[in-house]
C-alpha positions in Angstrom: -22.1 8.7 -3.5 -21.4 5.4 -4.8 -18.0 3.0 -3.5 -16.5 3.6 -6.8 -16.5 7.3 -6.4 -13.6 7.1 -3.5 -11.4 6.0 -6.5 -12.4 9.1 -8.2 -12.0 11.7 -5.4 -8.4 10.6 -4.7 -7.3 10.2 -8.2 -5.4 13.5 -10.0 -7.7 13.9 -12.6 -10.9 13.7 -10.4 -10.0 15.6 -7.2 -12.5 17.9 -5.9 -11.3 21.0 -4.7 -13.8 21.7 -2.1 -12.3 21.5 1.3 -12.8 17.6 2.6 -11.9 16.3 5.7 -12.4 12.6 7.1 -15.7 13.2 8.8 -17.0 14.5 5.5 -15.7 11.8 3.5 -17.5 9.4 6.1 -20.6 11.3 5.3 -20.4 11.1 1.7 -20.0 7.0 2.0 -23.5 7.3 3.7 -23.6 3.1 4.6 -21.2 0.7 5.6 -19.1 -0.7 8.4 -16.3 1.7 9.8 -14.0 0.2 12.0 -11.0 2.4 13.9 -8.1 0.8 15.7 -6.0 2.9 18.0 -2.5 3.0 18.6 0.4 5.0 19.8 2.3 6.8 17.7 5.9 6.0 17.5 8.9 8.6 17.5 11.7 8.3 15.1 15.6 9.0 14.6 16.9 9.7 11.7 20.8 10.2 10.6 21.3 13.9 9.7 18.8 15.5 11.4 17.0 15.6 15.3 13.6 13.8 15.8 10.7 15.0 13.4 8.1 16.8 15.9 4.6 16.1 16.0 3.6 19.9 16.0 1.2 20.5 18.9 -1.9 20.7 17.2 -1.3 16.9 15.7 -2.9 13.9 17.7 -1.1 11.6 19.5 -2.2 8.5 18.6 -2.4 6.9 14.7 -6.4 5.8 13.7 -6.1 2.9 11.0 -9.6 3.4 8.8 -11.8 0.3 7.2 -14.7 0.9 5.4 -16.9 -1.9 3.9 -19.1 -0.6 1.1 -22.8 -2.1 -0.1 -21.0 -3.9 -3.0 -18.1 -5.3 -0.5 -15.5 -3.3 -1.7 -13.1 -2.7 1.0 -11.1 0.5 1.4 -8.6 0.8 3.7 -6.7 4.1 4.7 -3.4 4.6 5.9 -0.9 7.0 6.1 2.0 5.1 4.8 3.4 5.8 1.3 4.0 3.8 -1.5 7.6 4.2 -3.1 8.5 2.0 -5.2 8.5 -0.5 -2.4 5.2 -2.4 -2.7 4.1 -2.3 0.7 0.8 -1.5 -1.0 1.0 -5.2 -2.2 1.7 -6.7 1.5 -0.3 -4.2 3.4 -3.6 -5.4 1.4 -2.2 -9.1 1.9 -2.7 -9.0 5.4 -5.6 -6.8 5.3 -7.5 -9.8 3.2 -5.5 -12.3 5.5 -7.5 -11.4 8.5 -11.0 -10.4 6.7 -10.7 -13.5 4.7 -11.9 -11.7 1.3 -10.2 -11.9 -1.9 -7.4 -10.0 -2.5 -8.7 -7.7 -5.9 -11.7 -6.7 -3.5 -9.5 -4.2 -1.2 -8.3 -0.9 -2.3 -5.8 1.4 -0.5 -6.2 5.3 0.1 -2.2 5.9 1.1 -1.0 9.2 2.0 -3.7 11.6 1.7 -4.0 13.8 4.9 -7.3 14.7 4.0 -8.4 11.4 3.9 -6.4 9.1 5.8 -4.9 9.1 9.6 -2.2 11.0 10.8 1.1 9.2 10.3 4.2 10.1 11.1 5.7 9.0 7.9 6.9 5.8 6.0 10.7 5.4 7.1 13.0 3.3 9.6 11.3 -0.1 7.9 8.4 0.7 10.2 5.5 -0.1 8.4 5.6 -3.8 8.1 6.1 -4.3 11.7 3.9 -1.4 12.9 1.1 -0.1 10.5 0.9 -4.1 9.3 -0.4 -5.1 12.9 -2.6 -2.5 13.3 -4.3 -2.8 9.9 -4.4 -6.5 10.6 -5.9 -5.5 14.5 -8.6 -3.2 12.7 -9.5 -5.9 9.5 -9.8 -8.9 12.2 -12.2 -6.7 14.4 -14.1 -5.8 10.8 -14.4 -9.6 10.4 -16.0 -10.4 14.0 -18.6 -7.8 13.4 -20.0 -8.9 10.3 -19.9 -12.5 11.6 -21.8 -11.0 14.8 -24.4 -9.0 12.5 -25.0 -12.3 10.4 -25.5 -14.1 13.7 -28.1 -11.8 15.1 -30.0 -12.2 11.6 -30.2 -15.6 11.8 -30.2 -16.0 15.6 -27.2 -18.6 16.3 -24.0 -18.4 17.7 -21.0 -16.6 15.8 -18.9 -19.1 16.6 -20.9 -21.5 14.4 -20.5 -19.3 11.6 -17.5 -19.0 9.2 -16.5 -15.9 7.5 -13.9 -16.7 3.8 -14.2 -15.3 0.7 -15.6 -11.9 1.3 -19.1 -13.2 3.1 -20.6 -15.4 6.4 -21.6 -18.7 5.8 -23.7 -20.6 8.2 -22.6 -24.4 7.4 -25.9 -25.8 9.2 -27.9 -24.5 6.4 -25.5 -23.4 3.7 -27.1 -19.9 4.2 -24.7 -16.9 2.9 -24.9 -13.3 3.5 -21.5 -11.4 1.9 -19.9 -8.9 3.3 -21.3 -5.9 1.4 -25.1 -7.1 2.4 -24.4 -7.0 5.6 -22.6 -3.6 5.8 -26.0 -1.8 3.7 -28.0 0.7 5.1 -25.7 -0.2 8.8 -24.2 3.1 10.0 -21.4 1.1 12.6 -18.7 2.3 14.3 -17.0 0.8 16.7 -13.6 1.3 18.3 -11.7 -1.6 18.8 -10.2 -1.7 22.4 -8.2 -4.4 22.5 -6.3 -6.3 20.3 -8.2 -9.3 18.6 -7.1 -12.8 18.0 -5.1 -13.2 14.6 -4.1 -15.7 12.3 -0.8 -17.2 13.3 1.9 -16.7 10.4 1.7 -20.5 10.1 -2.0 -20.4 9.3 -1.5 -17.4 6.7 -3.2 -18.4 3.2 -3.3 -15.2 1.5 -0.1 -13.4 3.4 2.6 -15.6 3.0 1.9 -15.8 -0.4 3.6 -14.5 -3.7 0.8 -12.3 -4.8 1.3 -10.2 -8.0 1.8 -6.4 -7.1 -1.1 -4.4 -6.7 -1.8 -2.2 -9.9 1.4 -4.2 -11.6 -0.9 -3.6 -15.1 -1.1 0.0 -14.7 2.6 0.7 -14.3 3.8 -2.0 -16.7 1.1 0.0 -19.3 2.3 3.6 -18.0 -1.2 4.1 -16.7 0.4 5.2 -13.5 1.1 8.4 -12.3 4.0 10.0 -10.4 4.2 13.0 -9.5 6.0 14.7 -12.4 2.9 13.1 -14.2 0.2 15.2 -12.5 -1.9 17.8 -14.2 -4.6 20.1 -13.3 -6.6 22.6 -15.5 -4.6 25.7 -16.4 -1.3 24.6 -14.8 1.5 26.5 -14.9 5.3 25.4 -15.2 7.4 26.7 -12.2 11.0 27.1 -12.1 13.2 28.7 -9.6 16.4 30.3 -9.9 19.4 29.2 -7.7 22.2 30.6 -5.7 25.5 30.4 -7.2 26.9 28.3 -4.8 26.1 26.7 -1.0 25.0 29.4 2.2 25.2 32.2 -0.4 23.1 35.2 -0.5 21.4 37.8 -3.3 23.2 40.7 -4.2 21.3 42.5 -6.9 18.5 41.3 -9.0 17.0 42.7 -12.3 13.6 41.1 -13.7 12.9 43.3 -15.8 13.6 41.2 -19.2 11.7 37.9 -17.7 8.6 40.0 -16.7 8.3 41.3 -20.1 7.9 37.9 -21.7 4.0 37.2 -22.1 1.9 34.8 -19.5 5.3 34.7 -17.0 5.0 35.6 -13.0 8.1 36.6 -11.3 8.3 35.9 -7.6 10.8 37.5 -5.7 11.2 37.0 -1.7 13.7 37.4 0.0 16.6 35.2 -1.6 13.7 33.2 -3.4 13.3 34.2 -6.8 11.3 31.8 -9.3 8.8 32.0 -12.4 5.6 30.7 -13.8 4.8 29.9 -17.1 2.6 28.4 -19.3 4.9 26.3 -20.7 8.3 24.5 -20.0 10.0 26.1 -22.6 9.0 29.6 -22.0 9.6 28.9 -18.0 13.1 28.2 -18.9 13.6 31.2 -21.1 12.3 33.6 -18.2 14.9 32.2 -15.8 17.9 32.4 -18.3 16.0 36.3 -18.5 16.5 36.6 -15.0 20.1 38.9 -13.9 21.0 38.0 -10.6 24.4 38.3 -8.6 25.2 36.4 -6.0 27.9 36.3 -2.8 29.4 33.6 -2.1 31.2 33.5 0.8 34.5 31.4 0.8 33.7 27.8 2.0 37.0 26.0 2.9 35.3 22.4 3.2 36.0 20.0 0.4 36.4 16.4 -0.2 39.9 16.7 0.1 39.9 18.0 3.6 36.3 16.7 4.6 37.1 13.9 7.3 39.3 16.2 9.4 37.4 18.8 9.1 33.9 16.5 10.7 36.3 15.6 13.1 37.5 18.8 14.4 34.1 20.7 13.9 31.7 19.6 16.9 28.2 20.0 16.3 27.3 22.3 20.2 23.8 22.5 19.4 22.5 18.9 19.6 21.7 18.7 15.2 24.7 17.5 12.7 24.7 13.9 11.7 22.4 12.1 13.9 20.9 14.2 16.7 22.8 14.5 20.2 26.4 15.2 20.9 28.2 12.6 22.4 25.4 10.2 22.1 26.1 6.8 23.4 23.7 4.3 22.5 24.1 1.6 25.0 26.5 2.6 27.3 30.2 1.3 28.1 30.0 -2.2 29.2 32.7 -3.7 31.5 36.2 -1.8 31.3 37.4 -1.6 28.1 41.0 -0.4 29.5 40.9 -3.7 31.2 40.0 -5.8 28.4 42.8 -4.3 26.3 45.2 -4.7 29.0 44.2 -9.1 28.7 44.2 -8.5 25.0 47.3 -10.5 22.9 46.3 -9.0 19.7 45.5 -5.3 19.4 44.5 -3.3 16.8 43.5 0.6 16.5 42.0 2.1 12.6 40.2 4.8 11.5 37.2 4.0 8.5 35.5 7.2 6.5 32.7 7.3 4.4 32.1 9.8 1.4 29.1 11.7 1.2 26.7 10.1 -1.7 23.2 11.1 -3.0 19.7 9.7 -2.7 19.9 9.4 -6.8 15.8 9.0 -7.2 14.8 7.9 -10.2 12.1 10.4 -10.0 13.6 14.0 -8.9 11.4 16.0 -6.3 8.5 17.2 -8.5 4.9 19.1 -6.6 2.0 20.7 -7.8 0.5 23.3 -6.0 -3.2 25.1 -6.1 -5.1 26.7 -4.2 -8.8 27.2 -4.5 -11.0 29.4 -1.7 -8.2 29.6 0.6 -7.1 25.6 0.7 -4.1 25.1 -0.3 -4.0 21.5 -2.1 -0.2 19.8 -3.4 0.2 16.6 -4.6 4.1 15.5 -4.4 6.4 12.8 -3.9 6.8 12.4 -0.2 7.6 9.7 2.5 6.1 12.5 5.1 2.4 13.6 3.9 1.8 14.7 6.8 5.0 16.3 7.9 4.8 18.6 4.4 1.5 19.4 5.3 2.6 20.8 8.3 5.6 22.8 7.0 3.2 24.3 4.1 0.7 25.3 6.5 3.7 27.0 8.8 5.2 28.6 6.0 1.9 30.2 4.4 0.6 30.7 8.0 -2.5 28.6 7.4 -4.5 26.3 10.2 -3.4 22.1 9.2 -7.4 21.9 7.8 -6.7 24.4 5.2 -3.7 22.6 3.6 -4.2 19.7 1.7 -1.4 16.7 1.1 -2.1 14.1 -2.0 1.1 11.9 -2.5 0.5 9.6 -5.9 2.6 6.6 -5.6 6.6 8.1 -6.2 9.7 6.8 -8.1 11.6 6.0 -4.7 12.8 8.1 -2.4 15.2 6.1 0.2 14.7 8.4 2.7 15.6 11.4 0.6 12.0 12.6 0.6 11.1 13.5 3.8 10.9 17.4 3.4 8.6 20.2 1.4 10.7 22.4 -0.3 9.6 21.3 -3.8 5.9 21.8 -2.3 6.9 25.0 -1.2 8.6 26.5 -3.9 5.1 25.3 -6.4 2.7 26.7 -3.6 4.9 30.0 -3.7 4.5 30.4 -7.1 1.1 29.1 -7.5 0.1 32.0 -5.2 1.6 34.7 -7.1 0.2 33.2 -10.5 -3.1 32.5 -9.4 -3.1 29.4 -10.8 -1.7 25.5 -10.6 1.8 25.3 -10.8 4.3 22.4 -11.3 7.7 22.5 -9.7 10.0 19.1 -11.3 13.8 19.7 -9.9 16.3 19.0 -12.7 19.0 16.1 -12.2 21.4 18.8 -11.2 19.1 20.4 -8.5 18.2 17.1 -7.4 21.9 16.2 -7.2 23.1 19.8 -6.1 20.2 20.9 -3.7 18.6 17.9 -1.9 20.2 16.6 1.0 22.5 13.7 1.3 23.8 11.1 3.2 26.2 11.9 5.8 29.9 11.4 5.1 31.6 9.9 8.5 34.3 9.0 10.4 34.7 6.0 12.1 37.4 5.1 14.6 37.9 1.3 16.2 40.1 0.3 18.9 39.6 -3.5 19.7 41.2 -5.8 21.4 41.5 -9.8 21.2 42.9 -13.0 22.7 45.3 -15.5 20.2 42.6 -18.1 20.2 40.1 -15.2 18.6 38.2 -14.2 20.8 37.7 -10.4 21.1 37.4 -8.7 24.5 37.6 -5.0 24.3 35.8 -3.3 21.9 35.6 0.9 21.6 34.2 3.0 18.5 33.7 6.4 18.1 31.1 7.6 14.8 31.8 11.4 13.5 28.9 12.4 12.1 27.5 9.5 10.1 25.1 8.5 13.2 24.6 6.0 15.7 22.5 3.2 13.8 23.9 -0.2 14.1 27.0 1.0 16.1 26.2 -1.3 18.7 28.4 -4.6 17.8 26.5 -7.9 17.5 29.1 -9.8 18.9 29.8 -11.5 22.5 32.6 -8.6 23.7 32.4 -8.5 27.3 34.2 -4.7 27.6 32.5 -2.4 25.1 32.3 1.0 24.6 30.3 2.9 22.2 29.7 6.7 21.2 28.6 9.0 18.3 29.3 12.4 18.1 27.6 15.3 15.9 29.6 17.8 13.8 29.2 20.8 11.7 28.1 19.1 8.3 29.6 21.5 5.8 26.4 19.8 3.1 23.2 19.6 3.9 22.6 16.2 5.3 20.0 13.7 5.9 18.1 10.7 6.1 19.0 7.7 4.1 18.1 4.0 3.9 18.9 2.6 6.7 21.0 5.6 8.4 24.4 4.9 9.8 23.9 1.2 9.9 25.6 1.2 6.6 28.5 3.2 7.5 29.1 2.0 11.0 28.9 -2.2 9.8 31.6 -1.4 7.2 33.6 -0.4 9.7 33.2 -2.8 11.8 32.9 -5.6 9.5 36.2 -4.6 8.0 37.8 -4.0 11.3 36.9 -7.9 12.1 37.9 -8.8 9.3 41.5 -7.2 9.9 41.4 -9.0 13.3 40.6 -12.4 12.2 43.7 -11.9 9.6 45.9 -11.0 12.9 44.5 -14.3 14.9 45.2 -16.6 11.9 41.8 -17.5 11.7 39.2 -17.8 8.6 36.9 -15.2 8.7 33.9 -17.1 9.1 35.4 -19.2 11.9 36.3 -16.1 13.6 32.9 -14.6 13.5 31.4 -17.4 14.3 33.7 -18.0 17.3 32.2 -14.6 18.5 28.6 -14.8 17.6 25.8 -16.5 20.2 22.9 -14.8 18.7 21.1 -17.7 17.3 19.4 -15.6 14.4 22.9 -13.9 13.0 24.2 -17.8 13.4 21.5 -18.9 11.2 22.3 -16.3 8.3 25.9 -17.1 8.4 25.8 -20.3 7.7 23.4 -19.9 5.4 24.7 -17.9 2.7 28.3 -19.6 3.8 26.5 -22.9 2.7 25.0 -21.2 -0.4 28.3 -19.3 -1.6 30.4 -22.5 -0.7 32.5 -20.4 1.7 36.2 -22.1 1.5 35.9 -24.5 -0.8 38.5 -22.1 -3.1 40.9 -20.3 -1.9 41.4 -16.3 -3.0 44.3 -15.7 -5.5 45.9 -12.6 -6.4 43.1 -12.5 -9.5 40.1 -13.2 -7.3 39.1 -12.7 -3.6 36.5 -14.3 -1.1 34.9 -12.1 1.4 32.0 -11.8 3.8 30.5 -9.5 6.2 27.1 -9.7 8.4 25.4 -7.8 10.6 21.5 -6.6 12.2 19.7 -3.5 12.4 16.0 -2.7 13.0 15.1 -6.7 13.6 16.7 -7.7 10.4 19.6 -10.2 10.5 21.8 -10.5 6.9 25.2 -12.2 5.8 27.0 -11.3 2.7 29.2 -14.0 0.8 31.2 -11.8 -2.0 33.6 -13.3 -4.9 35.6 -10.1 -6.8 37.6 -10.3 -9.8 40.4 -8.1 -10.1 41.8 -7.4 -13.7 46.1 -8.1 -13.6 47.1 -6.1 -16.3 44.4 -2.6 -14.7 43.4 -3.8 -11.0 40.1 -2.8 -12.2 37.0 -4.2 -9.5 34.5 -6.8 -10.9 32.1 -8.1 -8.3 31.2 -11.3 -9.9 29.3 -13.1 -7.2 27.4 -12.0 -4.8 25.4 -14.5 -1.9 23.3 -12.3 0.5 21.2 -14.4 3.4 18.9 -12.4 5.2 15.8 -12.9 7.9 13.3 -10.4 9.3 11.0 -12.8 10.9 7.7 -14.0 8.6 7.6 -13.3 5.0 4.4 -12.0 3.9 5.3 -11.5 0.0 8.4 -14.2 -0.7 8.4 -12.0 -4.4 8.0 -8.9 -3.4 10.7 -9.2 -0.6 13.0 -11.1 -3.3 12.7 -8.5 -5.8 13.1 -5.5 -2.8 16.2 -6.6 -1.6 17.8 -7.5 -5.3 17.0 -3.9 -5.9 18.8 -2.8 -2.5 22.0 -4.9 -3.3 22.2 -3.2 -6.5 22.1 0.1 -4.5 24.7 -1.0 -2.1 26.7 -1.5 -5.0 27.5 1.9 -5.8 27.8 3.4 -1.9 30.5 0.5 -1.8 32.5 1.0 -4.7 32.4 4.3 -6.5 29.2 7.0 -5.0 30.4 9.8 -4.0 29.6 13.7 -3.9 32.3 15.9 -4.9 32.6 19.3 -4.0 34.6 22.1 -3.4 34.5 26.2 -2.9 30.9 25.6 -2.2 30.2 23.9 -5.3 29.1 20.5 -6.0 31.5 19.2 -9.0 29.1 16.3 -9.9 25.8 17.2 -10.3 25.0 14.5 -13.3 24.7 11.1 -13.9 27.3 11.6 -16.3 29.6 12.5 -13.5 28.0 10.7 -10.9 28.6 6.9 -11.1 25.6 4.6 -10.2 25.6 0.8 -10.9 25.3 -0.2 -14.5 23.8 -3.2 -16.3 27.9 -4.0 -16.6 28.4 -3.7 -12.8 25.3 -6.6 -12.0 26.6 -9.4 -10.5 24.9 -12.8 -9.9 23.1 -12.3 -7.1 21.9 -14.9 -5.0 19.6 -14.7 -2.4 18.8 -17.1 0.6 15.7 -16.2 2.8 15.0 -17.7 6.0 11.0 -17.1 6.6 10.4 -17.5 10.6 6.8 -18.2 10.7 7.8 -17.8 14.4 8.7 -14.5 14.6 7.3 -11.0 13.6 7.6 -9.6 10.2 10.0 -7.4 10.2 11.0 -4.7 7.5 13.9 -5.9 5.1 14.2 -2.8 2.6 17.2 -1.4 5.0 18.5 -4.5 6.6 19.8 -5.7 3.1 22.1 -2.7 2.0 24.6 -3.3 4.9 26.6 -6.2 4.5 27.6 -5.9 0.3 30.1 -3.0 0.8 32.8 -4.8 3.6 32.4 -8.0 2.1 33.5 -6.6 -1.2 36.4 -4.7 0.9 37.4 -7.9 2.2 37.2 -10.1 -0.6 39.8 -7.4 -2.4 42.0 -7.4 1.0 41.9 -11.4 0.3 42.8 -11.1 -3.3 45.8 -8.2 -3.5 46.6 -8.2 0.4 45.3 -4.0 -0.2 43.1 -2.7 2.6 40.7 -0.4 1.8 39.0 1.3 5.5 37.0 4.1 2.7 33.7 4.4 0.9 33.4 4.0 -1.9 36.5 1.6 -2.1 37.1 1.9 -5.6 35.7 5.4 -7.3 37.7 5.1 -10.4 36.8 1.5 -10.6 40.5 0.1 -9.7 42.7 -1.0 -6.8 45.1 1.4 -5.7 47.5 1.0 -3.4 
């Protein structure tokens, strides 16, 4: 098998069906260096939902694979996913970073659990600070090898030897052997036991660096395929009928009419009932065929009632919005009776946040077949591995007889994390014997998926006249315990989230319950800065000894020229800032507000933000943009409306995302510490637009808004 043919057995149109493992794939390679790093794997916590399980059967550690073909191509494997973010791009940067070869000469296998490690799942901003280290571990190890294999050819020393631009040169003679001579007919492997000497951020010539995204050509020339783009020979269209509203069950069904429609499969099971067809069209005309009554029990939850109802309805069994009843994150520090009882200003508010959607610009979308057995699904996924394993549970198969491909998606934002798309094809694949294509519909996607977790916030606090606060409690209902932790000096503190009874079906979303838990709080300093008489910055400031969040303040404070105007009732100045997952933002906003409508402009926005060293200064710039843009609409109009256990908005058309209209100018300051650990920024960056708009429209028309979205209908009401 030649190194090119790797590129073939991954891609959609070249897969082979025949059952292929890692070991097999190893075997097909035939020469070449293989180098494993080892690692433990991490856990992780996700808003709306208890920790993801490993599943007994799964190892326990994550493998990072390297292999070096004849013509020094280098492949590297890795369960991460690509999703829009273009990790693929930085994760290859620091790959060729630490092998010193050229950039075009590395390919990536992502997210196929045939072929790559286990992995627990790209989420949490995890993979620049974990799977980027051990990737850079396994391709400084590859390096040492090759410059100890060119050594023993040549009998000298490998530390006379220099290894750049994919070979080993020996500068004594000006002799050369490249990487892909050395790995040929060699049949290597070695673990790599501890971790290796690597480049210092402040030596990085290839990370660092603003290189063009991977593949850029292929999606610019709509080469590139998502999901919804995969075929396979003799595929089938699947659709699948829905319940008539949340938690309700089947009644009666007919079929007859859909089964008499030529080349369609009916699948009914239990309160699953979906069609194959050969066609879209005719898929679509066998569901409409399809009589089915539902009940629908009466569901008193709505938004109109929603935040009393989260914060009367306990969650006993340790699931709801973030995993444990009660959770406190850090513990109560000092007395926080005491420290209200010293406090000369005090205040007490309550903050809620709607529920909104992920909003993908691909919808869930799977194909399913299965061929002697395997099972094989290629779908749009930040948990290969974790579909894999609820495929093989639900069709009662052994992990090596189900098969996880996911092509490169149209985002996900945490919305992705679970198989029921893959399910649903697999089902119907089954019953039609052949491959079958599931794509939700914008009103599934909307309706069906799960969403972020609406929440209730509650902040008593407590501060002296000169500004400094001193007593600090919070309680989170439901939205989850991410960032709740304050980032300010308050020496009495007390901290706790508590689950409820969600009445939608909740989950994972970037960057969890930091979002809703730094509005709140953000807005809650803001009110108490107002109440001390002090500027906002000042007062933050004044409260602030963390030397990174420092940095960022003054930064985009510099940058936005915080208080050189001052807010009129026509336009408001506001900021916010915070830090979550190693990330450390500030948020400099300037709103318009129409006299004649109080309709909400955003017309400046200044975001500074620092997650250690920058690998890709583009890439990073052009992620968080994209996140701003996205914070936009959770701040001022996303939300999911529902009612009688209904959703009322299941369109664009009735569900308002950021338009072209909506952009402000963004402007965006980034403070690379060479210093420091990358970090990942794709979460980080949503927190801080949505209270700085809030209080840059307290500043202007003296309204407070303490609720998300602030302005749905687009104006200020009071």
């Amino acid at each position: 098998m030649s190194d090119s043919s790797i590129h073939e057995l991954t891609s959609p149109g070249g897969l082979h069906t025949f059952p292929l493992d890692r070991r097999d794939f190893l075997k097909m390679f035939g020469g070449g260096v293989i180098i494993c790093a080892c690692a433990p794997a991490a856990l992780a916590q996700e808003s709306g939902g208890a920790r993801f399980g490993r599943g007994p059967s799964l190892p326990q550690d994550l493998a990072s694979w390297l292999h070096i073909g004849a013509d020094g191509r280098v492949t590297v494997f890795t369960g991460k996913a690509e999703l829009g973010q273009n990790i693929r791009t930085s994760l290859t940067q620091q790959v060729a970073e630490e092998l010193r070869t050229p950039v075009e000469t590395i390919s990536l296998v992502m997210g196929d659990t045939d072929l790559v490690p286990y992995d627990m799942g790209t989420f949490g901003s995890q993979t620049t600070p974990m799977m980027a280290p051990r990737l850079r571990n396994m391709a400084a190890s590859a390096r040492d090898l090759l410059t100890g294999m060119a050594a023993s050819r040549w009998n000298v020393a490998p530390a006379t030897l220099v290894a750049e631009g994919g070979k080993i040169t020996n500068p004594a003679t000006r002799a050369t052997l490249t990487y892909g001579e050395l790995a040929r007919g060699e049949k290597l492997v070695r673990t790599v036991a501890a971790d290796p000497p690597l480049v210092p951020p402040s030596q990085w010539k290839i990370a660092g660096s603003a290189v063009p995204k991977v593949d850029g050509r292929e999606f610019v020339t709509g080469k590139h395929q998502f999901p919804s783009d995969i075929a396979r020979p003799g595929m089938q269209c699947g659709k699948v009928l829905r319940p008539g509203g949340f938690n309700a069950t089947l009644a009666s069904l007919d079929t007859s009419a859909a089964e008499k429609i030529p080349g369609v499969t009916v699948v009914h099971d239990g309160d699953f009932i979906g069609v194959a067809a050969p066609d879209s069209a005719t898929a679509e005309r066998a569901l409409a065929a399809l009589k089915a009554e539902w009940r629908v029990a009466p569901q008193q939850p709505s938004n109109q009632n929603l935040f009393e109802y989260l914060k009367n309805n306990p969650e006993t069994g340790g699931g709801g919005g973030g995993g444990f009843p009660g959770f406190q994150p850090g513990g109560p520090t000092g007395s926080v009776p005491q420290g209200m009882a010293a406090a000369e200003i005090k205040l007490e508010q309550t903050y809620t946040v709607q529920y909104i959607a992920h909003a993908p610009l691909e919808p869930r979308a799977a194909v399913a077949e299965w061929s002697d057995g395997k099972l094989t699904v290629w779908t749009g996924t930040q948990r290969p591995f974790g579909v894999r394993d609820e495929l093989a549970s639900t069709f009662h198969l052994s992990a090596d007889k189900v098969r996880v491909i996911q092509p490169d998606c149209g985002s996900g934002y945490g919305g992705k994390h679970t198989a029921e798309t893959a399910i649903e094809a697999a089902r119907l694949a089954k019953a039609a014997g052949k491959p079958v294509k599931v794509v939700w519909t914008r009103e599934e996607e909307f309706t069906w998926a799960y969403c972020r977790p609406a929440g209730v916030i509650e902040i008593r606090s407590g501060a002296r006249r000169d500004g400094t606060v001193v007593a600090w409690e919070c309680h989170n209902y439901n939205s989850g315990p991410s960032a709740i932790d304050p980032p300010y000096n308050i020496p009495n503190q007390s901290r706790a989230f508590h689950a409820t009874r969600s009445p939608l079906r909740q989950g994972s979303y970037r960057a969890l319950a930091a979002t809703a838990n730094t509005f709140a709080r953000e807005t809650h300093m803001d009110e108490l800065a107002h109440l001390a008489n002090l500027d906002p910055l000042e007062f933050r400031l004044k409260n602030v000894s963390e030397p990174r969040l420092r940095a960022v303040l003054e930064a985009a404070a510099e940058k936005f020229g915080w208080g050189r105007q001052k807010s009129t009732a026509e336009r408001g100045f506001g900021l916010a800032c915070g830090t979550e997952k190693n990330g450390y933002l500030a948020a400099c906003v300037e709103v318009e507000i129409a006299p004649s409508t109080r309709a909400v402009r955003v017309r400046r926005l200044v975001q500074a933000w620092e997650s250690g060293a920058v690998v890709n200064p583009d890439g990073l710039r052009n992620q968080v943009g994209g996140v701003i843009v996205q914070a936009l609409g959770g701040a001022l109009f996303e939300q999911l409306r529902f009612a009688d256990g209904r959703m009322l908005n299941p369109h664009f058309s009735q569900y308002r995302v950021p338009r072209f209209a909506d952009i402000p100018q963004i402007e965006l300051v980034i403070l690379d510490r060479k210093d420091l650990p990358s970090a990942g920024a794709g979460e980080i960056a949503i927190c801080g637009p949505a209270p700085a708009i809030g209080n840059a429209i307290f500043a202007a028309t003296g309204v407070r808004l303490r609720s998300m979205p602030l302005a749905p209908e687009g104006v200020v009401r009071v």
